[in-house]
MITI-860925 format. One line per 4 residues: number of its first residue (from 1); their letters; for each residue x, y, z of C-alpha. Coordinates in steps of 0.02 Angstrom, whole numbers, plus 50000, padded with zeros to 5 digits. Example, Ala and Ser with C-alpha at 12.3 -4.5 7.8 and 13.67 -1.06 7.14 Angstrom:
1) as) 50615/49775/50390  50684/49947/50357 $
This chain:
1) xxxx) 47704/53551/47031  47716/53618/46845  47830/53543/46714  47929/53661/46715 $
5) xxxx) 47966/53675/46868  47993/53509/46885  48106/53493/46749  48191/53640/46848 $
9) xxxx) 48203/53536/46985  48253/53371/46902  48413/53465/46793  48464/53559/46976 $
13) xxxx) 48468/53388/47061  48552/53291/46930  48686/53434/46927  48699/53419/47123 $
17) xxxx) 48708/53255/47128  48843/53235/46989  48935/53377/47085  48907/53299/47240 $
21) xxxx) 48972/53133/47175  49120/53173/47054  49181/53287/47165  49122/53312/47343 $
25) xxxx) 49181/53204/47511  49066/53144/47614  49059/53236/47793  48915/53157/47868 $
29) xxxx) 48819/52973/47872  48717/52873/47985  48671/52702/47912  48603/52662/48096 $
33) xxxx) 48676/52447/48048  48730/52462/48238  48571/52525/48317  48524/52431/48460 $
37) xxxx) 48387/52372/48507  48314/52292/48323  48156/52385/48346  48141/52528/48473 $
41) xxxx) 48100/52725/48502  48226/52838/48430  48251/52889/48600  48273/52738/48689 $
45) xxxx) 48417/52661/48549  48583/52674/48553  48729/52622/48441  48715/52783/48294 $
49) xxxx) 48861/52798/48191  48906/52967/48230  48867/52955/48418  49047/52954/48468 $
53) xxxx) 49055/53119/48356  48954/53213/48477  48784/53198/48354  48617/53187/48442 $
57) xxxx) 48483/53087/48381  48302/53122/48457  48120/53081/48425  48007/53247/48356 $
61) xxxx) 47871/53145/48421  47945/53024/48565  47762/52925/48535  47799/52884/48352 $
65) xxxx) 47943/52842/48235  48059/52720/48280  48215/52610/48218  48176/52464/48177 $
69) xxxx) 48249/52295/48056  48131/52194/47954  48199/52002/47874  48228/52089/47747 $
73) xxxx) 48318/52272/47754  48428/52321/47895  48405/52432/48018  48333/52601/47970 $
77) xxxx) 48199/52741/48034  48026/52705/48018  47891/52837/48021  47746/52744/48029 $
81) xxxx) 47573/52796/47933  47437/52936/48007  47569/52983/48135  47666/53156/48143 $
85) xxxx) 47830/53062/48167  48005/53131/48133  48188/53132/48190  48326/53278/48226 $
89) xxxx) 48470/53260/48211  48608/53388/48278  48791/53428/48319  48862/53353/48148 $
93) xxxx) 49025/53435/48121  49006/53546/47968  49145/53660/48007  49213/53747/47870 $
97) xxxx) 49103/53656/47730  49019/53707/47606  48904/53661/47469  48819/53539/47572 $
101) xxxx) 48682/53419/47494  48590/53310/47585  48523/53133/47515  48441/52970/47588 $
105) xxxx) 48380/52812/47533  48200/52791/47561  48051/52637/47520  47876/52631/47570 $
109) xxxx) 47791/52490/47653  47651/52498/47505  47686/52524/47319  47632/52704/47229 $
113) xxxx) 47670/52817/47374  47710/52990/47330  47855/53061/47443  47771/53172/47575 $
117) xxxx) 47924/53239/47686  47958/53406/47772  48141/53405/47800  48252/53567/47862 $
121) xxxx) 48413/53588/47878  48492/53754/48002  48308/53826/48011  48293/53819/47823 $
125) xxxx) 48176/53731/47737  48273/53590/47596  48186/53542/47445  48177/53369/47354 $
129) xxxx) 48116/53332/47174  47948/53266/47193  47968/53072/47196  47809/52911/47165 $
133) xxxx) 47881/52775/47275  47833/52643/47161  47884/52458/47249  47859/52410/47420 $
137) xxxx) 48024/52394/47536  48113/52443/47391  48231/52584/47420  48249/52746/47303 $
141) xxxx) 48374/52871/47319  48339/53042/47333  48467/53202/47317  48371/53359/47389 $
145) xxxx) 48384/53502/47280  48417/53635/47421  48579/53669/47487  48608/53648/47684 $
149) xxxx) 48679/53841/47736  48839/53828/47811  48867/53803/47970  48996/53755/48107 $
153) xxxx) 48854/53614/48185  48736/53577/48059  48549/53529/48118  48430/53399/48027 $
157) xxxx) 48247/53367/48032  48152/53249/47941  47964/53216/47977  47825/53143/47907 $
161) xxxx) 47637/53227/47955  47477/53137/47956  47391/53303/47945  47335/53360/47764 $
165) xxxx) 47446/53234/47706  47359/53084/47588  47497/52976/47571  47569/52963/47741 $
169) xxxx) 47404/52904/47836  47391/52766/47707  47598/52728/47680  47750/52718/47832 $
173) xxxx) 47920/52769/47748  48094/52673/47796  48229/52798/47775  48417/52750/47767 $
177) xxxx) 48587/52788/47746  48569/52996/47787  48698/53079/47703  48784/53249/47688 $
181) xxxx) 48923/53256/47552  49003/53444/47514  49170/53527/47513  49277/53500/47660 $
185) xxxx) 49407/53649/47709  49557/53593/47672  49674/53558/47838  49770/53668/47895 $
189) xxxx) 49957/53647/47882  50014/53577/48040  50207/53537/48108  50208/53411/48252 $
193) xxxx) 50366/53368/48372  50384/53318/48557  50489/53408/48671  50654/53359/48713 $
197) xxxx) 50701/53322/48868  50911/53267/48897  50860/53260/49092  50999/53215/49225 $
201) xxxx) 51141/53211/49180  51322/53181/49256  51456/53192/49116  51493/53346/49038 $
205) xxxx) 51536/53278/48868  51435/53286/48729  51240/53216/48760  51124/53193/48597 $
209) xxxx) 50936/53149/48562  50844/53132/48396  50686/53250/48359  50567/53159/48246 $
213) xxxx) 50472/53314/48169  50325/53299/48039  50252/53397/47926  50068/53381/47887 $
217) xxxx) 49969/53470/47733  50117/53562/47731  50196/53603/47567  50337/53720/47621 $
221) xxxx) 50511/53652/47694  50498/53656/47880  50660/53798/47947  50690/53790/48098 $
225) xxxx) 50799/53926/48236  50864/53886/48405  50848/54006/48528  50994/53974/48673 $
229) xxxx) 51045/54108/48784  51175/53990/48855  51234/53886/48716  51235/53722/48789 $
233) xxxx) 51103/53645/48649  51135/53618/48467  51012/53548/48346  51096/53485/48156 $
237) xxxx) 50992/53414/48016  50890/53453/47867  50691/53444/47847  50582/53430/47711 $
241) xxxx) 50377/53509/47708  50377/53320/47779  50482/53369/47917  50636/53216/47956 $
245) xxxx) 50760/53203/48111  50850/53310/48183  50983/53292/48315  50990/53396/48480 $
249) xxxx) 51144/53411/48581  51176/53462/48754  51346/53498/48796  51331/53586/48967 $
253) xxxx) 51492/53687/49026  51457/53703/49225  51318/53622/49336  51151/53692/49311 $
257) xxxx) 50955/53693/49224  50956/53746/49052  50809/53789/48939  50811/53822/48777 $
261) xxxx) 50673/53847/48629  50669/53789/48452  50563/53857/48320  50495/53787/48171 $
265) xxxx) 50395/53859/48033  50323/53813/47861  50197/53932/47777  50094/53973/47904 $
269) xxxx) 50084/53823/48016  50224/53839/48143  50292/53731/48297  50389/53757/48460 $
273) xxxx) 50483/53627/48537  50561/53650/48707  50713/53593/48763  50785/53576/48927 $
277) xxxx) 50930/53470/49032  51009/53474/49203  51192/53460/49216  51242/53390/49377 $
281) xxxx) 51417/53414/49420  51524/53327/49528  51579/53420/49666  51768/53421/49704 $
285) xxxx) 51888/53495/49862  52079/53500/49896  52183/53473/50058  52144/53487/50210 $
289) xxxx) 51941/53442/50192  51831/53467/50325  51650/53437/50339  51552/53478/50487 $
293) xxxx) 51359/53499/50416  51341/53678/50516  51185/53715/50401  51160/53579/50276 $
297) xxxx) 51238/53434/50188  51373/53556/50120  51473/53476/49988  51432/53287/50023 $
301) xxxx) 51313/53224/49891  51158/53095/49940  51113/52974/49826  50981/52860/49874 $
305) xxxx) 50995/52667/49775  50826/52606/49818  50702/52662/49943  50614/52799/50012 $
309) xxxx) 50715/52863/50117  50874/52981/50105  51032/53049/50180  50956/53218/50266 $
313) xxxx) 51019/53376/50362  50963/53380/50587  51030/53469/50699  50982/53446/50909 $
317) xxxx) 51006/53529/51053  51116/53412/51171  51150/53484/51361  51159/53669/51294 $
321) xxxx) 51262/53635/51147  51209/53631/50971  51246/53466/50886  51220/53463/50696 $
325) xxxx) 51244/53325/50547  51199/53202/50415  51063/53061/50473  51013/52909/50400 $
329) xxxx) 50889/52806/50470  50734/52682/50414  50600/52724/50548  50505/52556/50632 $
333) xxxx) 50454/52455/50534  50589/52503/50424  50587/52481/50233  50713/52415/50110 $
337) xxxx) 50862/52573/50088  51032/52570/50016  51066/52768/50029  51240/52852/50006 $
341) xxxx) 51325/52988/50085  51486/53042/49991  51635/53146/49995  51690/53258/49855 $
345) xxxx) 51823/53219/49760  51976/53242/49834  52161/53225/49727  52312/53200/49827 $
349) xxxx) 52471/53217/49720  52585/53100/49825  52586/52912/49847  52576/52922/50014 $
353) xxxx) 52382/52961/50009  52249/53035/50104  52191/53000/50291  51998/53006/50336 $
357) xxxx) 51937/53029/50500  51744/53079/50555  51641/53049/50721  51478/52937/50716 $
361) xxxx) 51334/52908/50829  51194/52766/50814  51039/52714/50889  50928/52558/50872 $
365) xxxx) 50995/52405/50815  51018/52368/50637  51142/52354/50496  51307/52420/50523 $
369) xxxx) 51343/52581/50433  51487/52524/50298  51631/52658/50257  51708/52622/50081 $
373) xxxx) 51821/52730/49934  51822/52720/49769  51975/52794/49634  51841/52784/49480 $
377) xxxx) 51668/52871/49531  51638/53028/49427  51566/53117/49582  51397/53114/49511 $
381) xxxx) 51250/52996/49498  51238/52805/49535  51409/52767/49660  51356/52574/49611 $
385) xxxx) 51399/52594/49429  51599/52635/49509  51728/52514/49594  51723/52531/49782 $
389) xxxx) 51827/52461/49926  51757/52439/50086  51865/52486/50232  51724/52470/50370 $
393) xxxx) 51832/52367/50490  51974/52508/50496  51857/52617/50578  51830/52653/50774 $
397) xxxx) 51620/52644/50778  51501/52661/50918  51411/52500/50992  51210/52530/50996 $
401) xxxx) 51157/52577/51162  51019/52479/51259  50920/52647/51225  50945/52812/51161 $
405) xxxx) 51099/52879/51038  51269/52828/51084  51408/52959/51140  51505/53047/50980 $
409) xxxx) 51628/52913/50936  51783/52959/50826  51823/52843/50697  52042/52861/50723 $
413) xxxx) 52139/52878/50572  52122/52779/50415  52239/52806/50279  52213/52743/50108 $
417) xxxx) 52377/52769/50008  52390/52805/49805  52423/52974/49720  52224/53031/49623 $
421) xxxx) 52080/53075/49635  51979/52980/49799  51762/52995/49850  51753/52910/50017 $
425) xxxx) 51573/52865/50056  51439/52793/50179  51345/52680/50126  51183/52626/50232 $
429) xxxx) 51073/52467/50195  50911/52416/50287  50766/52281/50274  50607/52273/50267 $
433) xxxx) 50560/52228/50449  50441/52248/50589  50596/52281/50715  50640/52434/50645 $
437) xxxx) 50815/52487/50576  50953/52575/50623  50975/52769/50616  51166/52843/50602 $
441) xxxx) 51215/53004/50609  51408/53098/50548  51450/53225/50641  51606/53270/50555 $
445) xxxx) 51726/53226/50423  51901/53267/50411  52024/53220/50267  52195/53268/50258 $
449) xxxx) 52376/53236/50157  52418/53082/50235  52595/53031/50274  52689/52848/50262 $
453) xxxx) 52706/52829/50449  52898/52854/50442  52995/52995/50379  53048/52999/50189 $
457) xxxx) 53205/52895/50163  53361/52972/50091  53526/52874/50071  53488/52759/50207 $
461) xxxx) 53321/52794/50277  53176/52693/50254  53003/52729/50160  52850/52628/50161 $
465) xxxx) 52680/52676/50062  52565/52566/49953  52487/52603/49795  52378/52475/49679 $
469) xxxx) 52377/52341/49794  52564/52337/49795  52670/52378/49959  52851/52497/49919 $
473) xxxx) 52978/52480/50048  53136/52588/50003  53267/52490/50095  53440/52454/50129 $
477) xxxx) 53497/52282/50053  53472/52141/50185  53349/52221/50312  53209/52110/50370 $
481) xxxx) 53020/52158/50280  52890/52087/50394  52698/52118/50348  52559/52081/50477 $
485) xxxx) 52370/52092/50481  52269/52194/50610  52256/52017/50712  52451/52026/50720 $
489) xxxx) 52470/51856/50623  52631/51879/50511  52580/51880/50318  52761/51873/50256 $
493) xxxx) 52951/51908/50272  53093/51941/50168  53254/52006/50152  53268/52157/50080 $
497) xxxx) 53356/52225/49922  53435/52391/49910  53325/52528/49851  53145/52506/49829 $
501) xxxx) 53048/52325/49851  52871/52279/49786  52778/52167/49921  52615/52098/49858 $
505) xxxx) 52500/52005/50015  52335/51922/49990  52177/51924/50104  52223/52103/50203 $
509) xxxx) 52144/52289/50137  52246/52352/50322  52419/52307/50364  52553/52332/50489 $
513) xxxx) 52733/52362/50396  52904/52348/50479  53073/52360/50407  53228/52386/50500 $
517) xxxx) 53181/52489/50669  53039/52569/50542  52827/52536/50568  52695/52576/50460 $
521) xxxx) 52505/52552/50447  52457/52544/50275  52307/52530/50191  52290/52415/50007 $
């Protein structure tokens, strides 16, 4: 090479390489420290660097060139002497770079070589300043003088040729630490947030959620605009080109899905979030109710505790007629249910109460299906989070048959007394067993005003009702109060006072009332 030209080529690498280092960021390096094994073909190792990057690393001749570790440098390519022996290298990420340089350390395994390399980079060739290795082992580093043409996958090949060339049939070369340094593109502005997602719920009061949102290489503040067609969501809150919280409400007005969309920009990065929530509400009826599952569960609501299995809508034909209704069953073997069937909520404005009544069948033996009410379930959602009374024993229910389903059984009357709002409900259990389980089936469920079991007293009439626990008997001064239990063991008796006495019994949710020539059945 002439002076010149080599003094070219000197002053263009020194400015590259003070460019490259002042200024650049490294986008690419293999240092092949985790190449396994110590000494093997290119094509046989494993372990490069950039591996999990997607970067290939293959043999130009699989018969020479390897990676290998000596006791005294680490791993690094070897290209041994009088072979044509190379590697490529491909897939390095070089997206949106530019001003790529590529550099390497490299030592000979004899003193005074001169570097004889062919190297390319994307099909072109790269130049190097021409370089005396002068010490054996000992590493030099070299800058090439050629950029690498920008590309989105950026291809390498370095080789060594034992044909016209002096220096490499008499020297191998160890070459380390590959490196590509250039301009990265900057990152793009990007605004990240999850979705928001209120899910089920059963109240409709106010429901909020915080919305972590974050701004990266961002340099705008992040706006943001809800779009609601059914204004149930609200979001509140202010964000920096760093984003911050926000807070999302949901404040549903009537039972339903809702969807809504928010949208966030800064400069021109720009984020949706979604937001959606389900509003179950609770389902309520007035006076008379009557349930009798013609096409579905109608207005009951199934809510299954644990389990598989669920309250479901059957219908069979029975002797010509039709029968349809609400099953429950755990198959054989049966798993572990608790599954409820209940009522809507029904208010009744008058102490006196409400009076259930409903028709059962059964089949296979099992746990007893349990019939309970509850003043303080919202209607919706878990019944085991709300106060309930059982009131199984009140109820007329059919024995299991040998085989088969039992007749249609009514249950008979059962009042619970109490002005507000009531859910009655049936609760089913099963076990885990071999034996099978139970199945039930309603056939019909009737609730209506219920009265006190005697007419309303006036002047000198008599009244009885109960309400919290407590049993009112509107009496004449000095008539007998007797309370019994269903067993007809007396609980109690007094004298009455005139006007209205509070009786409080222990141990009884049904009992039998009498005062003066006046009986009533009354439930606690």
């Amino acid at each position: 090479m002439k002076k010149s030209t080599l003094l070219k080529s000197l002053f263009l690498a020194a400015t590259l390489f003070m460019s490259t280092s002042a200024f650049a960021e490294e986008i690419y390096k293999e240092t092949f420290d985790n190449v396994t094994p110590d000494k093997g073909k290119i094509d046989a190792c494993k372990g490069f660097d950039q591996a999990v990057n997607g970067v290939s690393y293959v043999a130009t001749n699989n018969t020479a060139g390897d990676i290998r570790k000596t006791s005294s440098l680490n791993p690094h390519l070897w290209l041994p002497a009088g072979k044509d022996a190379g590697i490529k290298i491909s897939n390095i990420n070089t997206s949106g770079c530019n001003n790529m340089v590529l550099s390497f350390k490299i030592a000979p395994n004899k003193g005074g070589a001169k570097l004889a390399l062919s190297i390319t980079a994307n099909g072109t060739t790269i130049e190097f300043p021409e370089t005396v290795l002068t010490t054996q082992n000992e590493y030099q580093t070299i800058t090439c003088t050629t950029q690498i043409p920008e590309a989105s996958a950026t291809e390498i090949i370095i080789e060594a040729s034992a044909t016209g060339n002096s220096t490499a049939t008499t020297n191998g070369l160890r070459i380390d630490d590959i490196t590509i340094n250039g301009d990265k593109a900057a990152d793009a502005p990007v605004i990240t947030a999850e979705n928001v997602d209120f899910g089920t719920v059963y109240d409709a009061t106010e429901t909020s959620k915080n919305l972590v949102v974050t701004g990266t290489n961002t340099t705008a503040p992040i706006t943001y605009v809800l779009a609601d067609d059914n204004n149930v969501f609200t979001v509140t809150g202010d964000l920096t080109a760093a984003g911050g919280t926000l807070t999302v409400k949901f404040a549903p007005k009537a039972g339903g899905e809702y969807e809504a969309t928010l949208n966030m920009v800064s400069g021109t990065a720009s984020k949706t979030v979604n937001i959606k929530g389900i509003y179950e509400a609770p389902q309520t009826a007035t006076l008379p109710y009557e349930q009798n599952f013609a096409t579905d569960l109608g207005d009951t609501y199934a809510y299954s505790v644990s389990g598989s299995r669920t309250w479901f809508w059957a219908q069979f034909e029975n002797s010509g007629t039709t029968e349809t209704y609400a099953q429950m069953g755990a198959g054989k073997p049966s798993s572990a249910n608790e599954d409820w069937l209940i009522t809507p909520g029904i208010t009744s404005n008058s102490n006196d109460g409400v009076t259930i009544s409903f028709d059962t069948k059964t089949a296979y033996a099992g746990k007893p299906l349990q019939l309970l009410y509850s003043k303080n379930y919202k209607g919706v959602g878990d019944p085991t989070a709300a106060t309930w009374t059982e009131i199984t024993k009140d109820a007329t229910w059919p024995a299991t048959p040998a085989s088969g389903y039992s007749n249609i059984t009514p249950s008979g009357d059962i009042t619970v007394a109490g002005s507000g709002q009531i859910h009655f409900a049936f609760k089913y259990t099963s076990d885990d067993s071999a034996e099978g389980s139970s199945t039930w089936q309603i056939h019909q469920i009737q609730i209506k005003a219920a009265t006190s079991g005697v007419e309303s007293a006036s002047n000198n009439e008599t009244n009885i009702y109960a309400a919290n626990g407590t049993i009112y008997v509107n009496a004449v001064a000095g008539e007998l109060i007797e309370v019994y239990n269903t067993l007809g063991q007396k609980l109690m008796a007094k004298k009455a006072t005139d006007g209205l006495n509070a009786i409080n019994v222990n141990g009884s949710a049904l009992v039998i009332v009498k005062a003066g020539n006046k009986v009533a059945k009354v439930v606690l």
